[in-house]
C-alpha positions in Angstrom: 0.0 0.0 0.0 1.7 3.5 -1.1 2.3 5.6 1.8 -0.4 8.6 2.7 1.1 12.4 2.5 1.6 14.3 5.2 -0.7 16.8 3.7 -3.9 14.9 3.8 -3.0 12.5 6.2 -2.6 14.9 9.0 -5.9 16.7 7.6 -7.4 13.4 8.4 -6.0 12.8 11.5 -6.8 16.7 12.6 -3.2 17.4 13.5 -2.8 20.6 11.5 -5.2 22.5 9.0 -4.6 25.6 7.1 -7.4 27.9 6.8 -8.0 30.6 4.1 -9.0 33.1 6.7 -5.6 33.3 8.3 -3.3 32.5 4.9 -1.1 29.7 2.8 1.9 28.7 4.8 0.6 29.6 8.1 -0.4 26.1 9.0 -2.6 25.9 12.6 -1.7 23.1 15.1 -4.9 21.2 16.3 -4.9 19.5 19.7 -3.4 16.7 18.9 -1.0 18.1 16.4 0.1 20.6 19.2 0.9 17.1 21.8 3.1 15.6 18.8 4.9 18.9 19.1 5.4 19.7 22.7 7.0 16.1 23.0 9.5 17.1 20.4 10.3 20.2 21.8 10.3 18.3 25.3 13.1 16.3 23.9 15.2 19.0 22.3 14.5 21.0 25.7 16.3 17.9 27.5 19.2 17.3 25.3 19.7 21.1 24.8 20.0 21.5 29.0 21.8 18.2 29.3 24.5 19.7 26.7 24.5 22.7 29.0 22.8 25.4 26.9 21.0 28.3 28.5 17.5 29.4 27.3 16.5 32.6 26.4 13.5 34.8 24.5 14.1 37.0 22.2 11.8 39.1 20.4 10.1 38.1 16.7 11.0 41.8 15.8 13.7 43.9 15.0 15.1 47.0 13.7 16.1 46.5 9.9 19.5 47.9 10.8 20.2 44.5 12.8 19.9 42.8 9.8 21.5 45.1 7.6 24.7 44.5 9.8 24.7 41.0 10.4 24.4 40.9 6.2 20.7 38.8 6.0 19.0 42.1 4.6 21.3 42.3 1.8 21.3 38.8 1.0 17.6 37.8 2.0 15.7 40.7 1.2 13.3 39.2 -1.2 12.8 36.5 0.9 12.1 38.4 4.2 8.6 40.6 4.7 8.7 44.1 4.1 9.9 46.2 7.2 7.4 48.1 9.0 7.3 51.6 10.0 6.5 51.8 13.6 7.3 55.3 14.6 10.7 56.7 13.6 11.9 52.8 13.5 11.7 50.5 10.6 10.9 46.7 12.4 11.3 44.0 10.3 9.8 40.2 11.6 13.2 37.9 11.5 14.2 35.6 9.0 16.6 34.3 11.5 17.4 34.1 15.4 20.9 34.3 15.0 21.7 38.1 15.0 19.1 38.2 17.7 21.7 35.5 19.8 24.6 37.3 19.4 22.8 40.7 20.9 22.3 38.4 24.1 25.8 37.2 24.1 26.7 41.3 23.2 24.9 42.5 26.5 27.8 41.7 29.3 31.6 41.5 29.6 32.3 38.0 28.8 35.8 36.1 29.3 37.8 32.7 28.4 35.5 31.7 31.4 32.3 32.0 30.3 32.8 30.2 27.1 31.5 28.2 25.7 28.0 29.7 26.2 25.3 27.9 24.6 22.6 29.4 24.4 18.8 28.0 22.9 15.3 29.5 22.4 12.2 28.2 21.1 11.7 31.0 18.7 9.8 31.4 15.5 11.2 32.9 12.0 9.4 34.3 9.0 10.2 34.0 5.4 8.1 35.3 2.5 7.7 32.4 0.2 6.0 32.8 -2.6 2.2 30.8 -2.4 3.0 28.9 -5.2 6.3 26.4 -3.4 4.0 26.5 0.3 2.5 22.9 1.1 1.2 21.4 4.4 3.8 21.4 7.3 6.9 21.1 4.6 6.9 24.6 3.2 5.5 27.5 5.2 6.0 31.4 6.1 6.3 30.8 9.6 9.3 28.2 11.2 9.2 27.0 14.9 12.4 25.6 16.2 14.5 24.6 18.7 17.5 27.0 17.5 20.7 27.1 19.4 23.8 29.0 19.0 27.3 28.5 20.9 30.0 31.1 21.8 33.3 29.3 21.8 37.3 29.8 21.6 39.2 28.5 18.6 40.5 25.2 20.9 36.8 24.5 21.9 34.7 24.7 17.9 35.9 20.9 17.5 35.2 19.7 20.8 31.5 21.9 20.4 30.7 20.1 17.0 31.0 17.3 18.2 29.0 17.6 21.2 26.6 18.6 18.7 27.0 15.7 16.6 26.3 13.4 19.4 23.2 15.4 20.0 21.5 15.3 16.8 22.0 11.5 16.9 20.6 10.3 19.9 17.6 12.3 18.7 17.1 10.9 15.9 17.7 7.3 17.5 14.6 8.3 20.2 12.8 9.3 17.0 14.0 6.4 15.0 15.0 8.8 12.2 17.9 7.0 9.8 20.5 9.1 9.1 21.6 8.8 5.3 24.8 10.4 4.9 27.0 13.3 6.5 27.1 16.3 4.3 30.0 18.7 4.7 28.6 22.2 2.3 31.2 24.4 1.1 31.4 28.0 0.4 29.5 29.5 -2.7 30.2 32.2 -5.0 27.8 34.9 -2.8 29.5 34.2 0.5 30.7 36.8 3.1 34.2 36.6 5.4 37.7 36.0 4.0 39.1 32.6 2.0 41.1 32.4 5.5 38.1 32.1 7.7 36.0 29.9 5.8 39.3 27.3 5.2 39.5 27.0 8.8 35.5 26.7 9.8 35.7 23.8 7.3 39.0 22.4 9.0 37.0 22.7 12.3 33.9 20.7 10.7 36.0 18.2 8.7 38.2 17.5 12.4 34.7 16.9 14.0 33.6 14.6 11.2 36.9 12.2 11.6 36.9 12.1 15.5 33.6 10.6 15.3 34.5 8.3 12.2 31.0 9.7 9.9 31.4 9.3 6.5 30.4 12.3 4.5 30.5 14.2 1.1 32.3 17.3 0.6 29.7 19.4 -1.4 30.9 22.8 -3.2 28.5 26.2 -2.8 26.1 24.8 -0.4 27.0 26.3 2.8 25.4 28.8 4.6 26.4 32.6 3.5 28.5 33.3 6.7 30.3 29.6 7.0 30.4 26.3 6.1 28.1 23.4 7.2 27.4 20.1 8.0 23.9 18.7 7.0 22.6 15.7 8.2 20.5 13.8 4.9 17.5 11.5 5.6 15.4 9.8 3.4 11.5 10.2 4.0 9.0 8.0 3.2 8.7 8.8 -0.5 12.8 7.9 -0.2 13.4 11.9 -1.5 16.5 13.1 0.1 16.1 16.1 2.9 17.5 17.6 5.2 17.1 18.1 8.6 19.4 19.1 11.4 22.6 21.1 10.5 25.8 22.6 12.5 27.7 25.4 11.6 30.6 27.3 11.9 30.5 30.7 11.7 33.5 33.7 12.1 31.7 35.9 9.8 29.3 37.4 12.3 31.2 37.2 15.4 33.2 40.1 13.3 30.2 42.0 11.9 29.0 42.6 15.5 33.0 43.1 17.1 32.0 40.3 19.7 34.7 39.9 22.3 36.1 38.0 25.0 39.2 38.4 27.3 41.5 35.8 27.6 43.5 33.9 29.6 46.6 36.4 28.5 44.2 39.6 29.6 43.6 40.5 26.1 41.0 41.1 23.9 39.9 37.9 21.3 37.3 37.1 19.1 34.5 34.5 20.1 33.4 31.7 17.4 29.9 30.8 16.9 28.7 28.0 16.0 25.0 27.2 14.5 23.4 24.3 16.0 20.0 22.9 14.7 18.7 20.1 16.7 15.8 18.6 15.6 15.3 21.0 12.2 11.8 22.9 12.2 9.0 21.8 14.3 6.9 21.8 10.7 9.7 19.9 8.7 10.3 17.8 11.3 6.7 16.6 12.1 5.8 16.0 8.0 8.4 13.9 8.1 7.2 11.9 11.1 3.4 11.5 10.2 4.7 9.9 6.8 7.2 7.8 8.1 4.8 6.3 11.1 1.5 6.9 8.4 0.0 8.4 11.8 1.0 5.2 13.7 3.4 7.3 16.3 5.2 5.7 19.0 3.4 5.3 22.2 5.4 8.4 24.1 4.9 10.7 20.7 1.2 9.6 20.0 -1.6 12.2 20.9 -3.8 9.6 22.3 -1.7 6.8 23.5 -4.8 4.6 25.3 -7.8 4.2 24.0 -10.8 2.7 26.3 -13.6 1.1 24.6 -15.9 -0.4 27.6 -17.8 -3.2 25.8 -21.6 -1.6 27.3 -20.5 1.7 28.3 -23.5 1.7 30.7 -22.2 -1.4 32.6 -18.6 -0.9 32.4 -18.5 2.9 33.0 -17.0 2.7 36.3 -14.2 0.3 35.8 -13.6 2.1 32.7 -13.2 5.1 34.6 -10.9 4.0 37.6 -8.6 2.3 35.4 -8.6 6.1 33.0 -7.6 7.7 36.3 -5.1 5.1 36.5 -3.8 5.9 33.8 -3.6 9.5 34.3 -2.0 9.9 37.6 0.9 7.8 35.4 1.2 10.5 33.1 -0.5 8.5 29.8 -3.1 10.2 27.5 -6.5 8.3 27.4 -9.7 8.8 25.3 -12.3 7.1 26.0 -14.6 6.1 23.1 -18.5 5.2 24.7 -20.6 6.1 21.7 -21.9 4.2 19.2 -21.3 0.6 18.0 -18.4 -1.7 20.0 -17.0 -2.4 16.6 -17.2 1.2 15.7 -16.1 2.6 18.4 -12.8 -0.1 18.3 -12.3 1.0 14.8 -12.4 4.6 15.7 -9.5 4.0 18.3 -7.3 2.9 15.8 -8.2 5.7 13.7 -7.2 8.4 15.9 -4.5 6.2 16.0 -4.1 5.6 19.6 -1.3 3.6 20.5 -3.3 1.1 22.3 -6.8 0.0 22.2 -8.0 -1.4 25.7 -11.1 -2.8 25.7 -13.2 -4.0 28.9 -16.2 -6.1 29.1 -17.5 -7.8 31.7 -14.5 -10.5 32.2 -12.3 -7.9 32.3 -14.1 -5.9 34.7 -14.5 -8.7 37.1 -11.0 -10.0 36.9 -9.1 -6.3 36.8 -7.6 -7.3 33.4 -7.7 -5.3 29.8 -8.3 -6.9 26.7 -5.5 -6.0 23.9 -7.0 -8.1 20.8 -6.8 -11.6 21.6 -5.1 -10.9 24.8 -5.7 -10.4 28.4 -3.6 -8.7 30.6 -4.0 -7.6 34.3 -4.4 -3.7 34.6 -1.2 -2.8 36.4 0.7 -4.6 34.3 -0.5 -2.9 31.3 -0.1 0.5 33.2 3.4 -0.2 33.6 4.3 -1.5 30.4 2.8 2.0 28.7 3.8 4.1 31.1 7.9 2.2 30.4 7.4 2.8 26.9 6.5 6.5 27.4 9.3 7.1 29.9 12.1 5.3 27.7 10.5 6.7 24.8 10.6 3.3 22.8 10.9 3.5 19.4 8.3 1.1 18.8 4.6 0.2 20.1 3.8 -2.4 22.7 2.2 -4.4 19.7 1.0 -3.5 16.1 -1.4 -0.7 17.3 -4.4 -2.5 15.5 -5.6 -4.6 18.4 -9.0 -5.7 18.3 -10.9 -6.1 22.0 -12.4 -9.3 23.2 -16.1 -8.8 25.0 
């Protein structure tokens, strides 16, 4: 069976929607679209603070002169939303957190012993794409991500790539992402800083690449326009090749902006920053998920990872209902589904999807067991084994997701 799009299958499972009212490429998350997405940015919250970053807010606008200085006005103009005249100030909604970072970094003293200081923000960027190339979740005017940016010495960039590295990837393990090849992106013919600079970013990335042992490609006028890159390829379900998380090396901007730092010798040095992309957009990220899993997410990623079907929800409402709460106070998300046919009502559990379907009758009730298709298991056992695969966030679901309930 060919695979669903992202487009109509997360229409269908009313995770997103986009609305003529509000505009093309500003998709709006529906309940259960908005779970999928707090999860991942649960996740990229707890690897960002484990790899000691520091979280911040920054503002959505800002003065057009930031952007003519840090260079993204002159080379993303057409791309960007016109700036706004507020007053005697010209505001302009960010095509990039980045210059935005380095103001935060800019407002105290720093020395060799603040660094490296990583910071993260949850923040939104706009670009104005045209409504012809906008579709679903994978093309859109407004981009949520995780988006983190790292202060460094010239001794620590290696050491801080790879840290990043080994970030991306035990993400994309919990999310059971593939990685298809390393991509190191070289400088194009538009780029800004000096041969010198950009020779030695890529030296930086390619040292990172070799400690770790990834294979990669050395591709020619792909980088980013203030350093070179590393993209991380995947395949998604259609096997088209994307990508998704990215780190990069950057001494182009730390100049722009004059950031300092005193060292360890009481002078006066310039700080490296580094781009680090986690997880990719929230958007790009979670098209690519509902068409790998075809809407089947793992139980700690699923909106609705239970769902009770009592087999006469007039006889079976209260055992139904202690074992919801039992559910609940272990932190899983039940529906329960009371209306209409069993059949139906079993068959509209696995169209949500829910991760599980947990049917009780009368056996059930009497015994304190769940049915799970042809299966019967005792309650706190099957409390346990969700609430295990929610808390190790297995990559898989306690069985294929389509069980059928005995009565």
């Amino acid at each position: 069976m060919e695979n669903e799009d992202h487009r109509s299958l997360g229409r269908r499972l009313r995770l997103f929607d986009t609305v003529p009212v509000i505009g093309a490429g500003l998709p709006i998350w529906l309940p259960d679209g908005a779970v999928i997405r707090g999860e991942l940015e649960r996740l990229a919250s707890e690897i960002a603070e484990r790899t000691g970053c520091v979280r911040i807010h920054t503002p959505v606008l800002a003065k057009r002169a930031l952007f003519e200085q840090s260079g993204h006005w002159d080379k993303f103009a057409e791309d960007m939303f016109p700036a706004m005249t507020v007053g005697e100030d010209e505001l302009v909604l960010r095509p990039a957190n980045c210059p935005s970072h380095v103001q935060v970094y800019a407002a105290d003293a720093r020395s060799w012993r603040d660094l490296p200081l990583r910071l993260v923000e949850s923040a939104s960027m706009f670009r104005s794409e045209l409504s012809g190339v906008l579709g679903g979740l994978s093309r859109v005017r407004q981009i949520s991500l995780d988006d983190a940016h790292v202060f460094c010495t010239e001794e620590q960039v290696v050491a801080e790539v790879v840290q990043a590295l080994d970030a991306i990837l035990e993400a994309y393990r919990v999310l059971g992402i593939p990685v298809d090849h390393f991509r190191l992106s070289g400088r194009g013919e538009s780029s800004a800083g000096s041969e010198e600079d950009w020779d030695a970013s890529e030296d930086d990335l390619r040292a990172a690449l070799d400690r770790l042992g990834l294979p990669y490609e050395h591709v020619l006028g792909e980088g980013a326009f203030y350093g070179p890159k590393i993209d991380v390829q995947v395949r998604d379900a259609a096997g088209r090749e994307e990508t998704l998380s990215t780190v990069q090396v950057d001494r182009v901007l730390p100049e722009r902006f004059r950031l300092a730092y005193v060292g360890a010798d009481g002078r006066r040095h310039r700080p490296v920053m580094i781009h680090r992309g986690l997880l990719s957009s929230m958007e790009r990220l979670v098209a690519l998920l509902i068409e790998q899993y075809q809407g089947r997410f793992p139980t700690w990623l699923a909106p609705v990872q239970v769902g009770l079907v009592p087999v006469d929800p007039r006889h079976h409402a209260e055992a139904v209902g202690l074992l919801r709460v039992r559910l609940e106070s272990a932190g899983v998300r039940v529906r329960v589904l009371d209306r209409g046919s069993l059949a139906s009502r079993i068959s509209r559990s696995h169209a949500l999807p829910a991760a599980h379907t947990a049917v009780i009758g009368a056996r059930e009730a009497a015994a304190g067991t769940v049915a799970l298709g042809d299966r019967e298991i005792p309650v706190e056992d099957f409390v346990s084994r969700v609430q295990g695969e929610i808390v190790g966030r297995l990559p898989r679901v306690m069985g294929s997701g389509d069980e059928t309930g005995s009565a």
